[in-house]
PDB file of N, CA, C and O in Angstrom:
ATOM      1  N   UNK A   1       0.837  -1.186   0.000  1.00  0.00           N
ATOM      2  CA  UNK A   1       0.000   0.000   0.000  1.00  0.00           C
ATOM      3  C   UNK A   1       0.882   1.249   0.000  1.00  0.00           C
ATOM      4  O   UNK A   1       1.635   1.438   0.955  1.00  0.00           O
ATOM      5  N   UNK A   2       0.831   2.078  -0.980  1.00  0.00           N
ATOM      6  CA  UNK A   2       1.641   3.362  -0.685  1.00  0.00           C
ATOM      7  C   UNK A   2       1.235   4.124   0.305  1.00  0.00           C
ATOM      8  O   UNK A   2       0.073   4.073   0.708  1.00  0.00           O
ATOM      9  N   UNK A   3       2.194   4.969   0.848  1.00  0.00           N
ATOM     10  CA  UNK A   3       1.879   5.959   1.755  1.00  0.00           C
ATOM     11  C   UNK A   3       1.641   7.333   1.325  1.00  0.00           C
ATOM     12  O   UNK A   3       2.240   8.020   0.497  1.00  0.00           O
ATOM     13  N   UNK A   4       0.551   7.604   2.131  1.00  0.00           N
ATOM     14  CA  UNK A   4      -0.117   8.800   1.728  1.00  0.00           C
ATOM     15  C   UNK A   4       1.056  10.286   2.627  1.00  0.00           C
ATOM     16  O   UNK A   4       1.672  10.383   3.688  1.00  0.00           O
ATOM     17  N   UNK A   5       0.801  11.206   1.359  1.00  0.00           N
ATOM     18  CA  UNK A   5       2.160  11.718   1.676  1.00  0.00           C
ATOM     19  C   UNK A   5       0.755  13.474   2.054  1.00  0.00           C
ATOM     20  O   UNK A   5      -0.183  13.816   1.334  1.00  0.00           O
ATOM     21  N   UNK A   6       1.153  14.032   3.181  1.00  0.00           N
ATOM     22  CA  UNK A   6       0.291  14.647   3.941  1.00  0.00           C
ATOM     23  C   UNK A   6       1.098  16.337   3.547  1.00  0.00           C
ATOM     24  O   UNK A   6       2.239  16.391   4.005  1.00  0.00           O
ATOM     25  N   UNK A   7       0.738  17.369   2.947  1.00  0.00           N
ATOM     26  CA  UNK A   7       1.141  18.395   2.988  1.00  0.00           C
ATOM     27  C   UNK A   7       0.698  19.689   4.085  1.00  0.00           C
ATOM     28  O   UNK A   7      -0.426  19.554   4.569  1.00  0.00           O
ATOM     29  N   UNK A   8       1.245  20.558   4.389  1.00  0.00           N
ATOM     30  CA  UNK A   8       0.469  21.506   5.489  1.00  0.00           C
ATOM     31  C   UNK A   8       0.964  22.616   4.626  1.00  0.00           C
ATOM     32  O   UNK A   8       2.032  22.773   4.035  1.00  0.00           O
ATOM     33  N   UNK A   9      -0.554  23.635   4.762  1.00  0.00           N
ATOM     34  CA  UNK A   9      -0.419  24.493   4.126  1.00  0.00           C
ATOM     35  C   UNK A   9      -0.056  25.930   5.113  1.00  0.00           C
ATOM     36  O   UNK A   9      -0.419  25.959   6.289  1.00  0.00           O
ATOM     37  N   UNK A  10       0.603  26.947   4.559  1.00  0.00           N
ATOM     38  CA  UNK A  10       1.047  28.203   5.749  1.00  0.00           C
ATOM     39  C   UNK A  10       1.528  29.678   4.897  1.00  0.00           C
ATOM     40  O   UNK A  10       2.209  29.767   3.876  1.00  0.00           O
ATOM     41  N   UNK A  11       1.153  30.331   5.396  1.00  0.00           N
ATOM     42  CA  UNK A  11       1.278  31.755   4.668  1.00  0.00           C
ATOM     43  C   UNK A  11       3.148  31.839   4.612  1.00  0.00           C
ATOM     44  O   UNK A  11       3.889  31.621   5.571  1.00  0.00           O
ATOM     45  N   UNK A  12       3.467  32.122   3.552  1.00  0.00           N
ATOM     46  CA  UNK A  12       5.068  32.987   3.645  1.00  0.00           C
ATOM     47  C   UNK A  12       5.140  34.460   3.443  1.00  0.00           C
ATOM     48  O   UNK A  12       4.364  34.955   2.625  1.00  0.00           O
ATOM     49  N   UNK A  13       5.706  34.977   3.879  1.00  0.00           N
ATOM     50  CA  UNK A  13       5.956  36.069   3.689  1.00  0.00           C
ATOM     51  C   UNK A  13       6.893  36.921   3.231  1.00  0.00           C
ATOM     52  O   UNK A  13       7.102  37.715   4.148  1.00  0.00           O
ATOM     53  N   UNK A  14       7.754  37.252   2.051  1.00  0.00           N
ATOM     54  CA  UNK A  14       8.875  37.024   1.368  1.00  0.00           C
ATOM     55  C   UNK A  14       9.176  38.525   0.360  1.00  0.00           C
ATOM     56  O   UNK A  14       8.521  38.919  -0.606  1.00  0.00           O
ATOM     57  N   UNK A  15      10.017  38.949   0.796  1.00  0.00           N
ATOM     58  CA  UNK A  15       9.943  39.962  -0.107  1.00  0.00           C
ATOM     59  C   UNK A  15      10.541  40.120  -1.619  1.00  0.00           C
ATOM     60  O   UNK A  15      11.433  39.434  -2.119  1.00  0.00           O
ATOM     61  N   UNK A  16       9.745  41.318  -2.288  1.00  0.00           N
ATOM     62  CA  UNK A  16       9.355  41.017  -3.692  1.00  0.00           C
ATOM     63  C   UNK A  16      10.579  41.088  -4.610  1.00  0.00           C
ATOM     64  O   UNK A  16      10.410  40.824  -5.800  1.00  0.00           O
ATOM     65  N   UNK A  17      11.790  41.421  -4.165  1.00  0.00           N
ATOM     66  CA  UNK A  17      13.062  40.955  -5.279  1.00  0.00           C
ATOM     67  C   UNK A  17      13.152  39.126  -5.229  1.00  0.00           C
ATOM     68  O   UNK A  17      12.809  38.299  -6.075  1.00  0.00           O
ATOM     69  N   UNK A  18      13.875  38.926  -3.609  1.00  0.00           N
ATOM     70  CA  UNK A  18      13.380  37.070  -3.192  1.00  0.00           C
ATOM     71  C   UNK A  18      12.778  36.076  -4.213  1.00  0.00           C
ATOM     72  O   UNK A  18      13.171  35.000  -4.665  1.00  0.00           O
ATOM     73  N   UNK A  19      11.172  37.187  -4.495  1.00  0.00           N
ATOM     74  CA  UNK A  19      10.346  35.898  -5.295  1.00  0.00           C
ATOM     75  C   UNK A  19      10.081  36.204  -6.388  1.00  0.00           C
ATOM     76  O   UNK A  19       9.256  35.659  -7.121  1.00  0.00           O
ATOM     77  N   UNK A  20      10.937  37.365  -6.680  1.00  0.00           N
ATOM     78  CA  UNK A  20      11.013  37.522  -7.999  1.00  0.00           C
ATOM     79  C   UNK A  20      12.418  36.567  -8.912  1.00  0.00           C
ATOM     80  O   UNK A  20      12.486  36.154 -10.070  1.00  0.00           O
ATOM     81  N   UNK A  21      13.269  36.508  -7.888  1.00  0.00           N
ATOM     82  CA  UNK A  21      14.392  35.751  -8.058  1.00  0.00           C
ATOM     83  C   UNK A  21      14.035  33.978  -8.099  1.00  0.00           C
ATOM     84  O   UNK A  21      14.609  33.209  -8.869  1.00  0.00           O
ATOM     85  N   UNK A  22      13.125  33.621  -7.241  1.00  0.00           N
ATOM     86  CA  UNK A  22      12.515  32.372  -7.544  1.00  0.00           C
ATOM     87  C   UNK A  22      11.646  32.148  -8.238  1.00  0.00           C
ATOM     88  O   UNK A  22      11.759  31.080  -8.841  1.00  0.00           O
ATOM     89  N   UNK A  23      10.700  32.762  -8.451  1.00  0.00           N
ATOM     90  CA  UNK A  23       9.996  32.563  -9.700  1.00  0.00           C
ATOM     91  C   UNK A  23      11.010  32.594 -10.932  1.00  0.00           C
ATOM     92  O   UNK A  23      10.702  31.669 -11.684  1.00  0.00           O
ATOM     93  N   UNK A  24      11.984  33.230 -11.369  1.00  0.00           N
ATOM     94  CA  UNK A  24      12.142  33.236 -12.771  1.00  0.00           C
ATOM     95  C   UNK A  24      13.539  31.887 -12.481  1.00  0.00           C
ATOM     96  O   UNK A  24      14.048  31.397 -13.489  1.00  0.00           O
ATOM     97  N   UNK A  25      13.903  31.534 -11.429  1.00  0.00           N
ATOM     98  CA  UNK A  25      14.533  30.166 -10.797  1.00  0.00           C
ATOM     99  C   UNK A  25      13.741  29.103 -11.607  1.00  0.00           C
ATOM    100  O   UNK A  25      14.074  28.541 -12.651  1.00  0.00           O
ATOM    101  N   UNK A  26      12.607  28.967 -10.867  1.00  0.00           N
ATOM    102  CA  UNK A  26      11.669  28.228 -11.221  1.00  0.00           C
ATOM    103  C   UNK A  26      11.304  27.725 -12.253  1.00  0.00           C
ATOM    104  O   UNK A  26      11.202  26.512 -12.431  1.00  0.00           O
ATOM    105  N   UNK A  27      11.055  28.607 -13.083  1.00  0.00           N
ATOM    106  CA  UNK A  27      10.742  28.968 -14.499  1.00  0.00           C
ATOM    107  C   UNK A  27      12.051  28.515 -15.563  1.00  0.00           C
ATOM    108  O   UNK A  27      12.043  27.786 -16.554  1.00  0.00           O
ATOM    109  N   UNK A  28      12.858  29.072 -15.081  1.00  0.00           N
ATOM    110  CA  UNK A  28      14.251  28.401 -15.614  1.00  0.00           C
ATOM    111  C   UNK A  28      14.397  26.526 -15.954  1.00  0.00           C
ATOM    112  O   UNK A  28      14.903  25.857 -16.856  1.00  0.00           O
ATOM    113  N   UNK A  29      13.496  26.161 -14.424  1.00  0.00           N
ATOM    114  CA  UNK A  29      13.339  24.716 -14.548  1.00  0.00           C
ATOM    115  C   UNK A  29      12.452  23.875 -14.201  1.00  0.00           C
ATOM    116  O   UNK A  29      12.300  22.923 -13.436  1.00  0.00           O
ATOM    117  N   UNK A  30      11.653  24.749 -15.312  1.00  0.00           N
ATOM    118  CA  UNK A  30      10.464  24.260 -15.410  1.00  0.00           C
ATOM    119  C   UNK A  30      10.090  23.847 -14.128  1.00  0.00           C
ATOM    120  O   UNK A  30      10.481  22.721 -13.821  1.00  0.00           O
ATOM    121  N   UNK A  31       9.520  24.382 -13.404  1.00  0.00           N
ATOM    122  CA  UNK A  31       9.152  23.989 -11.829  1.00  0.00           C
ATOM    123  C   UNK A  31       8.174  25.401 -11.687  1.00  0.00           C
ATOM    124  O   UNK A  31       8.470  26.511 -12.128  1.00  0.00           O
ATOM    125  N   UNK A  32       6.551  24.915 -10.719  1.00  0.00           N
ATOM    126  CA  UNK A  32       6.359  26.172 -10.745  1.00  0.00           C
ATOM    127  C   UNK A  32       6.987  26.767  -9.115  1.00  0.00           C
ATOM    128  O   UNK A  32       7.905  26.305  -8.438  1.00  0.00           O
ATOM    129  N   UNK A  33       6.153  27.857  -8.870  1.00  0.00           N
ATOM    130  CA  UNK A  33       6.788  28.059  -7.818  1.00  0.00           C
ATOM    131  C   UNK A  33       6.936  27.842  -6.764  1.00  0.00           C
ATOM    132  O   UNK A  33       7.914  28.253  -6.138  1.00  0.00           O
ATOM    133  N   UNK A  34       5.993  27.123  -6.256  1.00  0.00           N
ATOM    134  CA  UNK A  34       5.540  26.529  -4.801  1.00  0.00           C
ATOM    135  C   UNK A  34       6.737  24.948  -5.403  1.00  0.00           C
ATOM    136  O   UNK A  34       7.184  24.105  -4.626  1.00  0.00           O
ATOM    137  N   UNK A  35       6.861  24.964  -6.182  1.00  0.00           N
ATOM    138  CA  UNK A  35       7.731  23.570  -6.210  1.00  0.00           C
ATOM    139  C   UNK A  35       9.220  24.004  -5.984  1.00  0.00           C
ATOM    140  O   UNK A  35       9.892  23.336  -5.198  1.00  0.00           O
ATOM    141  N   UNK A  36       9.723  24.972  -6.558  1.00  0.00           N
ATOM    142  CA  UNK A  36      10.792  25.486  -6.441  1.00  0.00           C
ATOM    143  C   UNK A  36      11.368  25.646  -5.183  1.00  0.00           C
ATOM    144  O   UNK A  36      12.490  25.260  -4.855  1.00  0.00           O
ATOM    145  N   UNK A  37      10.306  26.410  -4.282  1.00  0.00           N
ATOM    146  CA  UNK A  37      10.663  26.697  -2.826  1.00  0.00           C
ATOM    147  C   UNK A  37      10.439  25.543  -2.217  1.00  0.00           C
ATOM    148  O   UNK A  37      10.748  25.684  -1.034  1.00  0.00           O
ATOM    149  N   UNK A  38      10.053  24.465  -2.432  1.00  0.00           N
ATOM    150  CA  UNK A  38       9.650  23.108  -1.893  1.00  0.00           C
ATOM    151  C   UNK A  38      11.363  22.228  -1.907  1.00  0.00           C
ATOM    152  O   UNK A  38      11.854  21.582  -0.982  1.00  0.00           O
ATOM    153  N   UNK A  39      11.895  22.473  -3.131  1.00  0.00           N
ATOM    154  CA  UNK A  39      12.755  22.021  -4.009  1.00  0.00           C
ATOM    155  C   UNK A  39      14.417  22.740  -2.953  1.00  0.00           C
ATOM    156  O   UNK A  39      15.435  22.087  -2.727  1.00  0.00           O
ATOM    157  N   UNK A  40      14.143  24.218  -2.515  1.00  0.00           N
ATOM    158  CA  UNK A  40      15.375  24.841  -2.294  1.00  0.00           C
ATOM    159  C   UNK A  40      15.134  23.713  -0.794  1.00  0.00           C
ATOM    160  O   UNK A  40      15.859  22.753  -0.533  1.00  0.00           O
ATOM    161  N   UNK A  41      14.188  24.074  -0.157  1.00  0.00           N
ATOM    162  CA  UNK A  41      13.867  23.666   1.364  1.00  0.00           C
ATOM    163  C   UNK A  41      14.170  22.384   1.323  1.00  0.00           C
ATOM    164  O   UNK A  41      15.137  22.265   2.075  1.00  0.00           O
ATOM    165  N   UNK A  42      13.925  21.448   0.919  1.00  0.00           N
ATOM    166  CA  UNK A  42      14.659  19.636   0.607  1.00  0.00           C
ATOM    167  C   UNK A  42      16.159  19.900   0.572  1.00  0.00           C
ATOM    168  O   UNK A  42      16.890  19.196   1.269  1.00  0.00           O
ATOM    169  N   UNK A  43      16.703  20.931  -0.242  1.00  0.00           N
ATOM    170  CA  UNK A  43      18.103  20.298  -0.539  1.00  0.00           C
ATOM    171  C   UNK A  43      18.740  21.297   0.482  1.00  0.00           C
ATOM    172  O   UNK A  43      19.914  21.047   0.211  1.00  0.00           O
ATOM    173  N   UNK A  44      18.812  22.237   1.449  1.00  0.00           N
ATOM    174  CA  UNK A  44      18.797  22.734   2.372  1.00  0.00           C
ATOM    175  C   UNK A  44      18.993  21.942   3.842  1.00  0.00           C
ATOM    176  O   UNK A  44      19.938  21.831   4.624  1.00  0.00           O
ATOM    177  N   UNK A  45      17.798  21.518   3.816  1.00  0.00           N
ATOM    178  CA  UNK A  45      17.418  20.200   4.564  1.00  0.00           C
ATOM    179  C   UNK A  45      18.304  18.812   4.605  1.00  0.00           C
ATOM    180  O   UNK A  45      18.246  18.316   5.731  1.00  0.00           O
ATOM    181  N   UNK A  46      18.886  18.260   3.940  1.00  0.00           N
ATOM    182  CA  UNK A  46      19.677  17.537   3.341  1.00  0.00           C
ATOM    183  C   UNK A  46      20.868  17.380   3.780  1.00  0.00           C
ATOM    184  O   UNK A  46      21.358  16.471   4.450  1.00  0.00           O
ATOM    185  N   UNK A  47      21.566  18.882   3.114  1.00  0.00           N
ATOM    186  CA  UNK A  47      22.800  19.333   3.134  1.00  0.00           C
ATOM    187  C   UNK A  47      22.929  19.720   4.456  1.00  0.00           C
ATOM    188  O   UNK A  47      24.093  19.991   4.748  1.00  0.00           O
ATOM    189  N   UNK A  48      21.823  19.882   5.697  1.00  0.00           N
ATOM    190  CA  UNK A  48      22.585  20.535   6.874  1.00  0.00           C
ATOM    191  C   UNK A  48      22.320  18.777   7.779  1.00  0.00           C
ATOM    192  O   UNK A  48      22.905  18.502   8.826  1.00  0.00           O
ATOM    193  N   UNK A  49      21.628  18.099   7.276  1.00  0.00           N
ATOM    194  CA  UNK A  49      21.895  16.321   7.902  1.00  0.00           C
ATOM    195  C   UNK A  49      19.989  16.942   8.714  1.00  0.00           C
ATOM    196  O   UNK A  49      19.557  16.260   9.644  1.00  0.00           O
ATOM    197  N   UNK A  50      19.512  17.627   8.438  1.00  0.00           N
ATOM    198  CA  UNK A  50      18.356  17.710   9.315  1.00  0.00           C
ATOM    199  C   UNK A  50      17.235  16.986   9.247  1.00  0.00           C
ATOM    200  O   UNK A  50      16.389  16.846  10.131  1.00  0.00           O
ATOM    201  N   UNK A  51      17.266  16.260   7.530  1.00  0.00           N
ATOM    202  CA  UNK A  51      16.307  15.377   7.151  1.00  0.00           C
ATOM    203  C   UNK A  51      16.742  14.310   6.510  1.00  0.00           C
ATOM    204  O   UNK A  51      17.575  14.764   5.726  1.00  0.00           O
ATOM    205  N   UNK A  52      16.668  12.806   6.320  1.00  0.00           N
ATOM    206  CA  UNK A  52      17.050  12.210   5.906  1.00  0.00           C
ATOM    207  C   UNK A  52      16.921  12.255   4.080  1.00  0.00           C
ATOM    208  O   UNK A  52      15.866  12.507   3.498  1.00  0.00           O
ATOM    209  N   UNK A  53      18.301  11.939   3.356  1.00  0.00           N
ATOM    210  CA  UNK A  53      17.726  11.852   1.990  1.00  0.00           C
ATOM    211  C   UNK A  53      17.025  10.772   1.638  1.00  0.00           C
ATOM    212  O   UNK A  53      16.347  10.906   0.619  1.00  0.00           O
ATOM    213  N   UNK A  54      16.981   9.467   2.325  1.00  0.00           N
ATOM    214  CA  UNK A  54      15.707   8.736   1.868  1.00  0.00           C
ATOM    215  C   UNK A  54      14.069   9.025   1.740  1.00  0.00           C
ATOM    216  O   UNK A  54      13.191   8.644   0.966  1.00  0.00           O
ATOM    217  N   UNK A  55      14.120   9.957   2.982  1.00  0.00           N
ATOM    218  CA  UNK A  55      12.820   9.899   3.433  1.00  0.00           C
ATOM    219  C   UNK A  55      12.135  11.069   2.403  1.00  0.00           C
ATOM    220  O   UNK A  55      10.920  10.873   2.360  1.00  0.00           O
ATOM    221  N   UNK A  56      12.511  12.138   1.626  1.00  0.00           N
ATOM    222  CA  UNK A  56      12.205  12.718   0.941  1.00  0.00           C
ATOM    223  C   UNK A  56      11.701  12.112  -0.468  1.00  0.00           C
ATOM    224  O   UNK A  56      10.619  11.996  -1.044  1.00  0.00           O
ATOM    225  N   UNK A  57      12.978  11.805  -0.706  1.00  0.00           N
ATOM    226  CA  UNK A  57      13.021  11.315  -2.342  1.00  0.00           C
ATOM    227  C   UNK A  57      11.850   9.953  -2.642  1.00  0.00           C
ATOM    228  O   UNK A  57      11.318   9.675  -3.716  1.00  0.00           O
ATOM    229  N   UNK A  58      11.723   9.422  -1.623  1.00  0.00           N
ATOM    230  CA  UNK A  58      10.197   8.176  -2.086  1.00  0.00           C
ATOM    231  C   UNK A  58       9.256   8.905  -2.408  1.00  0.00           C
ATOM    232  O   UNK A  58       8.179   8.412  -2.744  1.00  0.00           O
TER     233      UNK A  58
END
């Protein structure tokens, strides 16, 4: 049975050079933007040992 993968949703608050810089990030690769910032926060996560890389990537 796969596991159901549970998202939580939450306001950011980010100022407008920031997401102007990720959006056209994004866009660059092919990602929209809520994936992008999903995308920096994983490999962030990762790189400081705070989350496992298995547990993401399934």
């Amino acid at each position: 049975m796969a596991k159901e993968i549970k998202n939580k949703s939450f306001v950011l608050r980010i100022d407008t050079d920031t997401m102007n810089a990720i959006e056209k990030w994004a866009a660059d690769e092919f990602r929209s933007t809520n994936g992008q910032i999903l995308y920096i926060l994983d490999q962030a996560l990762k790189k400081n040992g705070r989350i496992s890389r298995k547990k993401l990537s399934q």
